[in-house]
Backbone of each chain as ProteinMPNN parsed JSONL, in Angstrom:
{"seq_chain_A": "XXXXXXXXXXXXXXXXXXXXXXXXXXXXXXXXXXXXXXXXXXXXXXXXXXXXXXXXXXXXXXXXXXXXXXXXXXXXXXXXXXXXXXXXXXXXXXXXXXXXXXXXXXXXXXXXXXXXXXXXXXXXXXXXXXXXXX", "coords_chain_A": {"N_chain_A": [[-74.98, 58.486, 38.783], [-73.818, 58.082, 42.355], [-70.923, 57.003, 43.373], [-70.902, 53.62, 44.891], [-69.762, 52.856, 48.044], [-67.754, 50.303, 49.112], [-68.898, 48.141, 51.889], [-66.8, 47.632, 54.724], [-66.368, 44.739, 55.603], [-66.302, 43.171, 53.179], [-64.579, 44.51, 51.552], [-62.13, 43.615, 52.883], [-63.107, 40.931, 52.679], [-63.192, 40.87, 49.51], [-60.008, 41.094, 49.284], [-58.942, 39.289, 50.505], [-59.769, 36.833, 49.51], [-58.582, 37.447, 46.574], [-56.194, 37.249, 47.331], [-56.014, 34.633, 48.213], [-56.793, 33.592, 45.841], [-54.466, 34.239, 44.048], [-52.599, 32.761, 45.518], [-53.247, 30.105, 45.071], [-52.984, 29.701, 41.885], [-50.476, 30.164, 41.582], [-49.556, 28.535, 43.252], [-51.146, 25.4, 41.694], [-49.672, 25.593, 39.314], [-46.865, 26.152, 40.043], [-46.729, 23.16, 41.077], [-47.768, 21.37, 38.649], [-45.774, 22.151, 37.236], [-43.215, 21.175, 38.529], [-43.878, 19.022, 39.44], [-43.716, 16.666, 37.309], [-41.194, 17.081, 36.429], [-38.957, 16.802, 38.65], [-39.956, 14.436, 40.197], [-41.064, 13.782, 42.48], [-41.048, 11.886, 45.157], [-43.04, 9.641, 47.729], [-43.296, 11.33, 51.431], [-42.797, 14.009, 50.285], [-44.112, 13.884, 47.867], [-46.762, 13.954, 48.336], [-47.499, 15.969, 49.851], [-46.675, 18.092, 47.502], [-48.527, 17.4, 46.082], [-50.906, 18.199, 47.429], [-50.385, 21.083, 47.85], [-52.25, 23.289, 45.887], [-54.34, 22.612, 46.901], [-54.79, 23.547, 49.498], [-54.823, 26.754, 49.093], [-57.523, 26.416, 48.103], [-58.956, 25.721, 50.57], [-58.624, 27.608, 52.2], [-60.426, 29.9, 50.567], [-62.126, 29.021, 51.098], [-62.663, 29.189, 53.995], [-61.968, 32.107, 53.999], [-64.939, 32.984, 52.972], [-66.098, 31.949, 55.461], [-65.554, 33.673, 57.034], [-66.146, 36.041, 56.408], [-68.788, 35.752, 56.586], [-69.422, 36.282, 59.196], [-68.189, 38.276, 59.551], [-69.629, 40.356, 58.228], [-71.832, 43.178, 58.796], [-74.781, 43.706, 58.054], [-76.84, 42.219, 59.019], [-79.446, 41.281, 56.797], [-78.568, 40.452, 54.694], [-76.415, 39.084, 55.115], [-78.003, 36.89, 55.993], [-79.009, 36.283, 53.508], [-76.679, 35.736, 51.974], [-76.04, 33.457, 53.39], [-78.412, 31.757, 52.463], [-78.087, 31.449, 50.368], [-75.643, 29.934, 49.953], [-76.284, 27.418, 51.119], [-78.048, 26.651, 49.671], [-76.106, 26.441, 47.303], [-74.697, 23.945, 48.579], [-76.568, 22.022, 48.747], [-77.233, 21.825, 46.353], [-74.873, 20.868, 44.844], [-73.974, 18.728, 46.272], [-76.569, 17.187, 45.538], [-76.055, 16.851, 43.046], [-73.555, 15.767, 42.399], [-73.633, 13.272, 43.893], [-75.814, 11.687, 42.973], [-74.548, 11.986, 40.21], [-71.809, 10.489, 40.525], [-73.56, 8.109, 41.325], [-74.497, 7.307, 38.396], [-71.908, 7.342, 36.929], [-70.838, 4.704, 38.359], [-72.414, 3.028, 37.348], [-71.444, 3.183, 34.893], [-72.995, 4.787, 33.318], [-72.215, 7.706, 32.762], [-69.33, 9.273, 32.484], [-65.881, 9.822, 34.32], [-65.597, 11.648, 37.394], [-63.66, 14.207, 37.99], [-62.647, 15.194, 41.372], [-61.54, 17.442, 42.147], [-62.948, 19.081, 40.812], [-65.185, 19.262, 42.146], [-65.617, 21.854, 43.985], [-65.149, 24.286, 41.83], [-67.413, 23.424, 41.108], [-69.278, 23.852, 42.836], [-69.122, 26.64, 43.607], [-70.352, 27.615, 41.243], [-73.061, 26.971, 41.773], [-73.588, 27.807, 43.623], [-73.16, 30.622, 42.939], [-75.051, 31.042, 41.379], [-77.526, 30.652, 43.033], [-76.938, 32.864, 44.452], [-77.916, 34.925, 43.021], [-80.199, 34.271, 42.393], [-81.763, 34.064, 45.041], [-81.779, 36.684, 45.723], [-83.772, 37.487, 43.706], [-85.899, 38.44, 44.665], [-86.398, 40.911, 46.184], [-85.553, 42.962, 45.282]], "CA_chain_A": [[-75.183, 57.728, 40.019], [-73.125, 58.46, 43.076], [-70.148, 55.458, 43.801], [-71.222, 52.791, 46.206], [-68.534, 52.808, 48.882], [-67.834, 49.039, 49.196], [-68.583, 47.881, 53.563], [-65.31, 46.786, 55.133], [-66.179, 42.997, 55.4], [-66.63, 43.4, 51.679], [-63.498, 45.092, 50.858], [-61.628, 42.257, 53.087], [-63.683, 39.761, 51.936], [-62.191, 40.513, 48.152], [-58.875, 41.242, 49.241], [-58.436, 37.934, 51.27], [-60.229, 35.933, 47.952], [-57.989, 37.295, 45.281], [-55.113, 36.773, 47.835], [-56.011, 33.012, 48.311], [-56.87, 32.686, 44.355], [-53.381, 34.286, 43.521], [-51.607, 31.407, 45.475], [-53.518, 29.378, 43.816], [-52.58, 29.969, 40.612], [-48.945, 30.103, 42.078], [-49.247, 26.548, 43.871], [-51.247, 24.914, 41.146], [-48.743, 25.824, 38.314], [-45.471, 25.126, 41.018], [-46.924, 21.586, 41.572], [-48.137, 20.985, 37.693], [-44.815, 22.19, 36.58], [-42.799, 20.46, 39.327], [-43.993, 16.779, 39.275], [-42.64, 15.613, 36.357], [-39.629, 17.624, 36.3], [-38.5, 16.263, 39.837], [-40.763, 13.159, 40.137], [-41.281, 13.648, 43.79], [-41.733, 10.485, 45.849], [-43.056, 9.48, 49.234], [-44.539, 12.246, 52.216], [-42.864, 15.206, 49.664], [-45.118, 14.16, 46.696], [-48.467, 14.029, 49.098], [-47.049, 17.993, 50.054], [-46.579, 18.814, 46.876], [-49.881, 17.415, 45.383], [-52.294, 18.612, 47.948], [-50.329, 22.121, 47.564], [-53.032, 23.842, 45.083], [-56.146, 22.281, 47.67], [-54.622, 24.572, 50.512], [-55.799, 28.152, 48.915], [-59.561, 26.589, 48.111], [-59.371, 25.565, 51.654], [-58.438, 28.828, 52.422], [-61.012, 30.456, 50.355], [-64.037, 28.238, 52.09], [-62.055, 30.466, 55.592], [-62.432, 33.404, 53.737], [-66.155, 32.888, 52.714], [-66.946, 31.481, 56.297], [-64.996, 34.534, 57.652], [-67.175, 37.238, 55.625], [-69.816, 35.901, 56.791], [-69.214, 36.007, 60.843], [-67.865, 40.178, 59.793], [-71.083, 41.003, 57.618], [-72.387, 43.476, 59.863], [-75.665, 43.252, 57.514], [-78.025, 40.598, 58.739], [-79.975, 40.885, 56.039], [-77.2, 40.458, 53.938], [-76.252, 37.495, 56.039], [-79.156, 36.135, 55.967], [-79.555, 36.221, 51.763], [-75.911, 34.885, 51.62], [-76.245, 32.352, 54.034], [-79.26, 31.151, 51.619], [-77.357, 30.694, 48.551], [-74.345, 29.182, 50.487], [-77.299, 26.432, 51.54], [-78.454, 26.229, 48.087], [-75.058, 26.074, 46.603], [-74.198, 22.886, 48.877], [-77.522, 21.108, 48.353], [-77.489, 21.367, 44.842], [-73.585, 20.324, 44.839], [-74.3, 17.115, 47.047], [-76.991, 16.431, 44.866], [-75.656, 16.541, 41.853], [-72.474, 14.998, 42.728], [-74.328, 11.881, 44.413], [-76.242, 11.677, 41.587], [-73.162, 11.894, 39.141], [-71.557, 9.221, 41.517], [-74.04, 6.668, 41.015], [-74.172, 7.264, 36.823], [-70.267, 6.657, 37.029], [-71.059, 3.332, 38.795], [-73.408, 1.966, 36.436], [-70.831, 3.186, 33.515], [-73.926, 5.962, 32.214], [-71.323, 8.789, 32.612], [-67.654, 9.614, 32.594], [-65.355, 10.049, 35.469], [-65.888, 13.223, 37.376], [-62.389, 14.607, 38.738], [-63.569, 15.254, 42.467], [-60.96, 18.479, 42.492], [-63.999, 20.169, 40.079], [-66.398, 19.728, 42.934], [-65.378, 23.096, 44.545], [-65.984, 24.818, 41.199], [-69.075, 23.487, 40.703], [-70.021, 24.439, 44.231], [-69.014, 28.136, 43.193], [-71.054, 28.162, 40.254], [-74.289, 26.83, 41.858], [-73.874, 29.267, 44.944], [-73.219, 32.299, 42.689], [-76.207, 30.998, 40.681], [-78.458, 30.957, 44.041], [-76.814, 34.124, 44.859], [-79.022, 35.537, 42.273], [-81.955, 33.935, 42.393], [-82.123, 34.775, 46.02], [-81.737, 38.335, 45.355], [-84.735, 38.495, 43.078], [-87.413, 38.937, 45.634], [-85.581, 41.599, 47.159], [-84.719, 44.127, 44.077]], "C_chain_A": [[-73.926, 57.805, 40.877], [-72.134, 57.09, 43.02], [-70.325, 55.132, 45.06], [-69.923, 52.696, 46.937], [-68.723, 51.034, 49.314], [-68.076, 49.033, 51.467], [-67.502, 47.236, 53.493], [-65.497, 45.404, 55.09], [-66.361, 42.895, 54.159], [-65.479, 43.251, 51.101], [-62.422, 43.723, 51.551], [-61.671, 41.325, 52.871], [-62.933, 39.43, 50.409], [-60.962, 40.379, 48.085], [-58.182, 40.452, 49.71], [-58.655, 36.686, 50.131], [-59.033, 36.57, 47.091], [-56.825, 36.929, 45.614], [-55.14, 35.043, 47.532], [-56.083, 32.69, 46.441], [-55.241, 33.227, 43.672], [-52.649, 32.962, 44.096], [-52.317, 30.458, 45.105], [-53.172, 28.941, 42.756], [-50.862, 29.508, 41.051], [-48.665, 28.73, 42.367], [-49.715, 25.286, 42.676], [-50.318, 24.552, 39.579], [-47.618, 25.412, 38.894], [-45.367, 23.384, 40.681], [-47.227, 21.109, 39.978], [-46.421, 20.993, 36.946], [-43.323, 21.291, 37.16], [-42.713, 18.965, 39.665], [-43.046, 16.512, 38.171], [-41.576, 15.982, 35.908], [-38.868, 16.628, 37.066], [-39.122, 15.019, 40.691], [-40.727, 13.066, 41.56], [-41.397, 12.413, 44.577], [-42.231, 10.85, 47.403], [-43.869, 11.249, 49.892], [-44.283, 13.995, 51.038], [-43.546, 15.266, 48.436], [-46.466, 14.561, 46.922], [-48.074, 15.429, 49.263], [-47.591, 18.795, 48.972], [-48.36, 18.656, 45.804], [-50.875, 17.968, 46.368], [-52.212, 20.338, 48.265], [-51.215, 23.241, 47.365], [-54.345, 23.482, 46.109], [-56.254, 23.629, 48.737], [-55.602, 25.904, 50.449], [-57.075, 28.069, 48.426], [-59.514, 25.778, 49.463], [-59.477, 26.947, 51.963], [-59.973, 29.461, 52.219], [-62.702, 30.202, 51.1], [-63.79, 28.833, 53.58], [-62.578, 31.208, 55.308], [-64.062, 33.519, 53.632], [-66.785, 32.901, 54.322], [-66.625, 33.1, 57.237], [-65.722, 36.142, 57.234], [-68.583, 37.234, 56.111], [-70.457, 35.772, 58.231], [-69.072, 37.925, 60.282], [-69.059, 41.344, 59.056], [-71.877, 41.985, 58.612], [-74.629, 43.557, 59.345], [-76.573, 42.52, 58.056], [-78.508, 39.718, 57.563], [-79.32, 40.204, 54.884], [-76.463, 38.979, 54.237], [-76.887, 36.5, 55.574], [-78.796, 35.443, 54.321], [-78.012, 35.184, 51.485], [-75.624, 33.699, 51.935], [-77.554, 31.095, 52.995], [-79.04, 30.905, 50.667], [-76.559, 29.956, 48.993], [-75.008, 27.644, 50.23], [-77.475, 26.031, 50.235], [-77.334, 25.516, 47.173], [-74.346, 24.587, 46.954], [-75.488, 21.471, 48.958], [-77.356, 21.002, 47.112], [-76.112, 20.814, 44.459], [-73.625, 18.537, 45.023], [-75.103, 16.605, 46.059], [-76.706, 15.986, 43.469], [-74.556, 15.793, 41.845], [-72.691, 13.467, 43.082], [-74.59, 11.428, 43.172], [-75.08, 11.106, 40.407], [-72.618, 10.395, 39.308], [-72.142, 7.528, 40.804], [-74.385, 5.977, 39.667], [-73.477, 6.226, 36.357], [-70.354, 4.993, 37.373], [-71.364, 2.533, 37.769], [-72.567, 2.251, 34.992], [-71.858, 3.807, 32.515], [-72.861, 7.203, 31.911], [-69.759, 8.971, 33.133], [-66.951, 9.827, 34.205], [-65.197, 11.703, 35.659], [-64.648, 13.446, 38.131], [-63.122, 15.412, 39.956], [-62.616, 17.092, 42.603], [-62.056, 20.043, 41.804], [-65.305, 20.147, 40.876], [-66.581, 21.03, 43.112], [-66.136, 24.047, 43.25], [-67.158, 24.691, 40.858], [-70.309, 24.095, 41.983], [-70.467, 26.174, 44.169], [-70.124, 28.563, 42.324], [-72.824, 28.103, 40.62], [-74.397, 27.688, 42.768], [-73.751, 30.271, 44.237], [-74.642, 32.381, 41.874], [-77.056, 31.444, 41.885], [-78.436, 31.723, 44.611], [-77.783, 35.144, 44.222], [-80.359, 35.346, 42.274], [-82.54, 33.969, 43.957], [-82.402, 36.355, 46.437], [-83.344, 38.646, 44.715], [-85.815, 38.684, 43.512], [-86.919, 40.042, 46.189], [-85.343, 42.55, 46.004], [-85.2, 45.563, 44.437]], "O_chain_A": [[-72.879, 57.611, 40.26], [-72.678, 56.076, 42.583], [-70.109, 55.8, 46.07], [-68.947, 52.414, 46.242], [-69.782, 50.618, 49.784], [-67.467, 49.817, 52.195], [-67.143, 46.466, 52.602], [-64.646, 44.803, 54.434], [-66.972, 41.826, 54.157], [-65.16, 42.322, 50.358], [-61.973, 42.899, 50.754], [-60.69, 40.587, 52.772], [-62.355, 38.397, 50.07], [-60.471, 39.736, 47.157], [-56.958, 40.518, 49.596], [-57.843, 35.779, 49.948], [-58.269, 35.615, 46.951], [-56.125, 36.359, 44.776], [-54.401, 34.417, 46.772], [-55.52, 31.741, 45.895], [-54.838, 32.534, 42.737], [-52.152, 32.156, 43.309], [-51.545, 29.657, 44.58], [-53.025, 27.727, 42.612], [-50.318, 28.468, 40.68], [-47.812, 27.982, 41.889], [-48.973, 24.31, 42.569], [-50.346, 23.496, 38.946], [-47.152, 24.354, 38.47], [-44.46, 22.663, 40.266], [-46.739, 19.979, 39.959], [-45.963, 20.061, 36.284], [-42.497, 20.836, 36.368], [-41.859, 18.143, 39.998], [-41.855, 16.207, 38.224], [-40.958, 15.352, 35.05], [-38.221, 15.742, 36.509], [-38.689, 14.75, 41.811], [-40.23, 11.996, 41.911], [-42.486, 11.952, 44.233], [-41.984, 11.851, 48.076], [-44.595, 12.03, 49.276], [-45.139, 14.874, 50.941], [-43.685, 16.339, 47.849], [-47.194, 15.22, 46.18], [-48.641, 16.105, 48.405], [-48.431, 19.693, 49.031], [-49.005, 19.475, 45.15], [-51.932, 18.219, 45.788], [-53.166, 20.991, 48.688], [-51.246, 24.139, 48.206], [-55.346, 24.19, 45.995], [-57.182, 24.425, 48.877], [-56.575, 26.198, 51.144], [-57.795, 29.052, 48.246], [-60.346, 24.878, 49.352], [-60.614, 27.419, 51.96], [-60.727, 29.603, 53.182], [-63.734, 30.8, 51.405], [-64.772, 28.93, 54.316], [-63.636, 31.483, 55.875], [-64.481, 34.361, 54.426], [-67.743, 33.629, 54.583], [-67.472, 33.539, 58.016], [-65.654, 37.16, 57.923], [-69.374, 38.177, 56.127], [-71.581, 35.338, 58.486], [-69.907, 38.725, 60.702], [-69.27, 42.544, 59.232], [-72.685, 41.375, 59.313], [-75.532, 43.471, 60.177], [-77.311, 42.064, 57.182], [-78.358, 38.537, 57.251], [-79.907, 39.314, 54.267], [-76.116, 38.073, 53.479], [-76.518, 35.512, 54.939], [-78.401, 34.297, 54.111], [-78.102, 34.093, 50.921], [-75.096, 32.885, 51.179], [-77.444, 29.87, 52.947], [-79.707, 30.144, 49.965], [-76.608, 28.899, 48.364], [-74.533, 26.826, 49.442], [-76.965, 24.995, 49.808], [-77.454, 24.475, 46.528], [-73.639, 24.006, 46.13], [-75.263, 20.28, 49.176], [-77.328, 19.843, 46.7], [-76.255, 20.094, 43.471], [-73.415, 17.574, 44.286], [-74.661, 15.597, 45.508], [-77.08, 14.95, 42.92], [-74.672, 14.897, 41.009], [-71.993, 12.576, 42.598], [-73.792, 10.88, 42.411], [-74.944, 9.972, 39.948], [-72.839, 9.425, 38.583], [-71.669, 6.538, 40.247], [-74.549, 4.768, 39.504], [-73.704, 5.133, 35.838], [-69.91, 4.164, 36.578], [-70.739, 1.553, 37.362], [-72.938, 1.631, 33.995], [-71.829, 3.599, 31.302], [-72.76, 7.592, 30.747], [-69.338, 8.707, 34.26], [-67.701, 9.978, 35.17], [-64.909, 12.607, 34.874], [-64.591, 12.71, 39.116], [-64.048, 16.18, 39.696], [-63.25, 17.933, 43.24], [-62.042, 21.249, 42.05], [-66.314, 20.764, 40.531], [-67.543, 21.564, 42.56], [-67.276, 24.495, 43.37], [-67.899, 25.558, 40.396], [-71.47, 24.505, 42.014], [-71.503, 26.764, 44.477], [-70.764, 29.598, 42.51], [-73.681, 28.802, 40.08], [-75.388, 28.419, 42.747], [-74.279, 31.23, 44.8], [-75.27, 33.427, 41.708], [-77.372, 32.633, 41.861], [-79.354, 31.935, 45.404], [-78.335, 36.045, 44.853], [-81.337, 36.088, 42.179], [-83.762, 33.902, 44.092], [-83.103, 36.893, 47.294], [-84.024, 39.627, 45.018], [-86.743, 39.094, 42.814], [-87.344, 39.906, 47.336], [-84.206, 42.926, 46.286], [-84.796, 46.529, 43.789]]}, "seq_chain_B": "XXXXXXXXXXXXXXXXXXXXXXXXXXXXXXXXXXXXXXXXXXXXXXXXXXXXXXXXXXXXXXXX", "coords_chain_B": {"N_chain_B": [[-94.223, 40.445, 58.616], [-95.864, 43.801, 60.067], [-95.012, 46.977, 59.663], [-94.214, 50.468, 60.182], [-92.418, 51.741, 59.045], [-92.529, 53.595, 56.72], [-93.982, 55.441, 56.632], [-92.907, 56.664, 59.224], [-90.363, 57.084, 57.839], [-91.338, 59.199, 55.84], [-92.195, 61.402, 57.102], [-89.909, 62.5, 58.015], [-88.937, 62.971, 56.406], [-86.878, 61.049, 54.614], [-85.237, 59.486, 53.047], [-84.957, 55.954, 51.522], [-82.404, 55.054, 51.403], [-81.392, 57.125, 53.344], [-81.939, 56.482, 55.934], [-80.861, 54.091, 55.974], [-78.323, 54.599, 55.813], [-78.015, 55.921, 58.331], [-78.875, 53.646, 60.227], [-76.607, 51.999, 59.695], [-76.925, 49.355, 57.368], [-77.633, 47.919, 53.99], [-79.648, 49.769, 51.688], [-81.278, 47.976, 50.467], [-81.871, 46.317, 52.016], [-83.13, 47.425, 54.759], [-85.321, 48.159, 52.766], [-86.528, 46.021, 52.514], [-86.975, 45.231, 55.121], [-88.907, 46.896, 55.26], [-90.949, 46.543, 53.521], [-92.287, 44.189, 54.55], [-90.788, 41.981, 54.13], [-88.665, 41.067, 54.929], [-87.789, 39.635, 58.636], [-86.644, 42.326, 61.114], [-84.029, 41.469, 63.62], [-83.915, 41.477, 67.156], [-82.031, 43.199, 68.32], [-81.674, 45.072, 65.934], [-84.039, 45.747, 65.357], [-84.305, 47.25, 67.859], [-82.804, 49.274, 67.399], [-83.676, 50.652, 64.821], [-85.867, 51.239, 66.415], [-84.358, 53.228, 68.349], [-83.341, 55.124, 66.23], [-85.123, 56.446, 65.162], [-86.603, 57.764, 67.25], [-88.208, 56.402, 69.297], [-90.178, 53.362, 70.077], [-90.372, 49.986, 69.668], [-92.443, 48.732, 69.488], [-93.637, 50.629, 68.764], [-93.437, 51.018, 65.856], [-93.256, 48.854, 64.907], [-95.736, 45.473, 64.239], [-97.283, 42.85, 65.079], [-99.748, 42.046, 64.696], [-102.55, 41.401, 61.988]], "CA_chain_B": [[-94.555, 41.912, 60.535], [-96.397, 45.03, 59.146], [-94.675, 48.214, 60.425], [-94.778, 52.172, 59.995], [-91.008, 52.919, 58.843], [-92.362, 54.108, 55.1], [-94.867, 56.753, 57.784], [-91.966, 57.388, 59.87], [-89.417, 57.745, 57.372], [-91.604, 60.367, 55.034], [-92.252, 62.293, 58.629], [-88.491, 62.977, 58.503], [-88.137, 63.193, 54.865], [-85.514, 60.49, 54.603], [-85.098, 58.629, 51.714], [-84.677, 54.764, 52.545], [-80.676, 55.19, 51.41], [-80.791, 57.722, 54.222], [-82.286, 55.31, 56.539], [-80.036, 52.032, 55.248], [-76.669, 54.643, 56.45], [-78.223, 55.555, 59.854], [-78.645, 52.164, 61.021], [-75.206, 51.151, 59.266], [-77.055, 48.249, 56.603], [-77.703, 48.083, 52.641], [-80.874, 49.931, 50.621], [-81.746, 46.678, 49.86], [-82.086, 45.698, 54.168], [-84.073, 48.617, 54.642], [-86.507, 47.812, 51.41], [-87.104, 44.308, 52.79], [-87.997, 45.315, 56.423], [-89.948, 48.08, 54.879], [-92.31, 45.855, 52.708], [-92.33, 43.235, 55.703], [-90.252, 40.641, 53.305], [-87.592, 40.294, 56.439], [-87.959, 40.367, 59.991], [-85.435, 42.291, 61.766], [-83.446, 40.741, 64.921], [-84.268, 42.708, 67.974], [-80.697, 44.138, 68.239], [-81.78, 45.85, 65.019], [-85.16, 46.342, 65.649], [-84.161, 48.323, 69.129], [-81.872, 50.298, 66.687], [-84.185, 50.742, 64.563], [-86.241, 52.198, 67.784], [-84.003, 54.575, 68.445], [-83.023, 56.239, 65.502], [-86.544, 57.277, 64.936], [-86.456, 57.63, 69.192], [-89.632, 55.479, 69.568], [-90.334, 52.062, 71.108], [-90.389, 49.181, 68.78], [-94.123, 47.903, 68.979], [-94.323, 51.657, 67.649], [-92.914, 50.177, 64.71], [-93.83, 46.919, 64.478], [-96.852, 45.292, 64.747], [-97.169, 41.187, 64.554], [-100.981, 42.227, 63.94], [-102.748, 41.533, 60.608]], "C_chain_B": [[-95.234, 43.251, 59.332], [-95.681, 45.875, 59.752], [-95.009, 49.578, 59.807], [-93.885, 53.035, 59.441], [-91.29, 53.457, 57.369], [-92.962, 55.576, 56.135], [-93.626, 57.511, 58.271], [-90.797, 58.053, 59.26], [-90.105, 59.049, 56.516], [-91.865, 61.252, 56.529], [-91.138, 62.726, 58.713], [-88.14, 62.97, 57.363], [-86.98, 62.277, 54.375], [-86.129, 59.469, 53.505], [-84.845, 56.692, 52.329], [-83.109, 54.405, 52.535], [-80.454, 55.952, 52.819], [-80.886, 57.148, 55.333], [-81.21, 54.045, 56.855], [-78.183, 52.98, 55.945], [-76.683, 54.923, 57.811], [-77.788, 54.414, 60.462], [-77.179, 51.16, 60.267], [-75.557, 49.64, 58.021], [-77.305, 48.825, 55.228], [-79.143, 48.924, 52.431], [-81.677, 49.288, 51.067], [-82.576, 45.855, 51.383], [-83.236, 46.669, 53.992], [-85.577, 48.381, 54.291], [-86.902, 46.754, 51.976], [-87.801, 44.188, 54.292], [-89.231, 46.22, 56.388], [-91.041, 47.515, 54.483], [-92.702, 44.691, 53.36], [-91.867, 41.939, 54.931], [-89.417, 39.934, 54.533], [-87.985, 40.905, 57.423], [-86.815, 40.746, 60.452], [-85.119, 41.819, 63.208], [-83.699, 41.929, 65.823], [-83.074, 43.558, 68.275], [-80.951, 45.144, 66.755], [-82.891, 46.52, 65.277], [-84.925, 47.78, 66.955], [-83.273, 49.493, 68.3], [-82.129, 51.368, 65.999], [-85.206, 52.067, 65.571], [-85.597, 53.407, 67.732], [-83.326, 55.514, 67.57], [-84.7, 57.292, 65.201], [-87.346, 57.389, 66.533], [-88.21, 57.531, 69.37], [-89.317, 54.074, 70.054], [-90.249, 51.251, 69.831], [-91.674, 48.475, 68.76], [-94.675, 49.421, 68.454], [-94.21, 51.65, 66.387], [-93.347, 49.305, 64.052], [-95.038, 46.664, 64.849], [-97.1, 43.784, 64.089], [-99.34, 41.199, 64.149], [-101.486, 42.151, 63.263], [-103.777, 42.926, 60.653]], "O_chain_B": [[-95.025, 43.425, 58.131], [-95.607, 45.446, 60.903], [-95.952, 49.751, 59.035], [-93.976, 54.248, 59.251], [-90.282, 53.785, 56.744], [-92.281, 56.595, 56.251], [-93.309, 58.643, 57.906], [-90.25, 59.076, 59.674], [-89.367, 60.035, 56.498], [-90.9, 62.015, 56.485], [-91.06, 63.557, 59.617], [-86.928, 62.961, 57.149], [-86.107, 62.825, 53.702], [-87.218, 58.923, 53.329], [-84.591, 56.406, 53.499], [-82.581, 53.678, 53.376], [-79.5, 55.585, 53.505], [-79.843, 57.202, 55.984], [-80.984, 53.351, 57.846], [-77.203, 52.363, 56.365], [-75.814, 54.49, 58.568], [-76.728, 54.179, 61.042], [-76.934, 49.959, 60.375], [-74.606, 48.899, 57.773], [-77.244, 50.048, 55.102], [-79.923, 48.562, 53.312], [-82.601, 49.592, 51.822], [-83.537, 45.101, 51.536], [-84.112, 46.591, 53.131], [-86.592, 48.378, 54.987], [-88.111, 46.629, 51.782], [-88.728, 43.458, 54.642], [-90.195, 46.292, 57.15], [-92.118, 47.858, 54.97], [-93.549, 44.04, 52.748], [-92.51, 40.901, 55.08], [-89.451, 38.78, 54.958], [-88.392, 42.063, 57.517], [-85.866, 39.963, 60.408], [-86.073, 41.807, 63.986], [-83.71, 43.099, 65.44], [-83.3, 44.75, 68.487], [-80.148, 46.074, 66.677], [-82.88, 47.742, 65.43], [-85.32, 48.942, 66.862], [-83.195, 50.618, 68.793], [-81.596, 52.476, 66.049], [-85.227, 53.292, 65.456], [-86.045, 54.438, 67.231], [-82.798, 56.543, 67.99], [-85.013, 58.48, 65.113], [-88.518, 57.092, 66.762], [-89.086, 58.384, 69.517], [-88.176, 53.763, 70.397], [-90.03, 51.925, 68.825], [-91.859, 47.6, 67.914], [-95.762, 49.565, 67.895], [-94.979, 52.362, 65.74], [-93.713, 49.096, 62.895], [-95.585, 47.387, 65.681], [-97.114, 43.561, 62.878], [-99.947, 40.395, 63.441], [-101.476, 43.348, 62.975], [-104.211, 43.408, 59.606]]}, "name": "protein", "num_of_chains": 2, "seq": "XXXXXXXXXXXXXXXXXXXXXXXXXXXXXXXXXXXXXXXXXXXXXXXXXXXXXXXXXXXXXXXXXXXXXXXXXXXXXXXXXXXXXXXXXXXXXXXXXXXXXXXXXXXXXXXXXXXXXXXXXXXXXXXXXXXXXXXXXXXXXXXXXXXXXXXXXXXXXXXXXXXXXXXXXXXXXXXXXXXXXXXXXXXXXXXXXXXXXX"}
């Protein structure tokens, strides 16, 4: 089978994501290893803790930014439909979760694992949008 | 939408890969306007048009 030549909003698309998830890694480890060394106080502890949020802000740029350079439609279209999926089923489950927590049915959910869970239900609906389409 | 691009493309021998690099989109695009799963936008559709240098209701047809 011949090699698929990746489209340019593609190839930018990954190369702007692994950028943002390397500082990531970089900022979340800085700031983990950094607090309780140097016990930060005051506006340079809020800096240094919201550090690691920056590059998954970033990456929700990059995502929104892939999908403005998609020259695709269809392509558009299909990702635009998991995106949707991925933030309905987020919200709802999260709400949901939420009101558990309240009533003391389930554990405390660290709100910084929204994002991944957002990831995992959009790459899920990435697929299951696909399979009419094969 | 029903259309004619499986007609038009075997009329020109083109595979729907050869098709999907004409008009600059995926296979997968192609396959989905082909079997009338997606409609295309008329900036595609007219594109569409003129690679196979025809009109676009020669194409298309909102008709059952």
């Amino acid at each position: 089978m011949p090699q698929k030549k990746l489209a340019p909003a593609i190839r930018r698309y990954i190369l702007r994501f692994f950028t943002a998830m390397t500082l990531y890694v970089i900022f979340l480890v800085g700031a983990v290893w950094a607090f309780p060394r140097y016990h930060p106080t005051g506006l340079l502890a809020y800096l240094l803790a919201i550090l690691p949020a920056l590059p998954i802000m970033a990456v929700i740029g990059v995502v929104a930014l892939y999908v403005t350079e998609e020259q695709d439609e269809f392509q558009r279209a299909l990702l635009v439909r998991a995106l949707l999926w991925g933030i309905g089923l987020t919200l709802a489950a999260t709400t949901a979760w939420g009101f558990l927590e309240v009533f003391s049915l389930a554990p405390h959910l660290d709100l910084y694992l929204v994002f991944p869970l957002f990831c995992v239900l959009a790459g899920a609906a990435n697929g299951i949008v696909r399979l009419n389409y094969k | 939408m029903k259309n004619e691009l499986r007609v038009l493309r075997a009329q020109r021998n083109w595979s729907q890969a050869d098709l999907a690099e004409r008009l600059g989109i995926s296979r997968q695009s192609v396959n989905a306007i082909e079997t009338g799963k997606y409609d295309p936008s008329l900036p595609l559709a007219f594109k569409l048009a003129r690679v196979f240098d025809t009109t676009i209701e020669a194409i298309f047809s909102d008709q059952p």
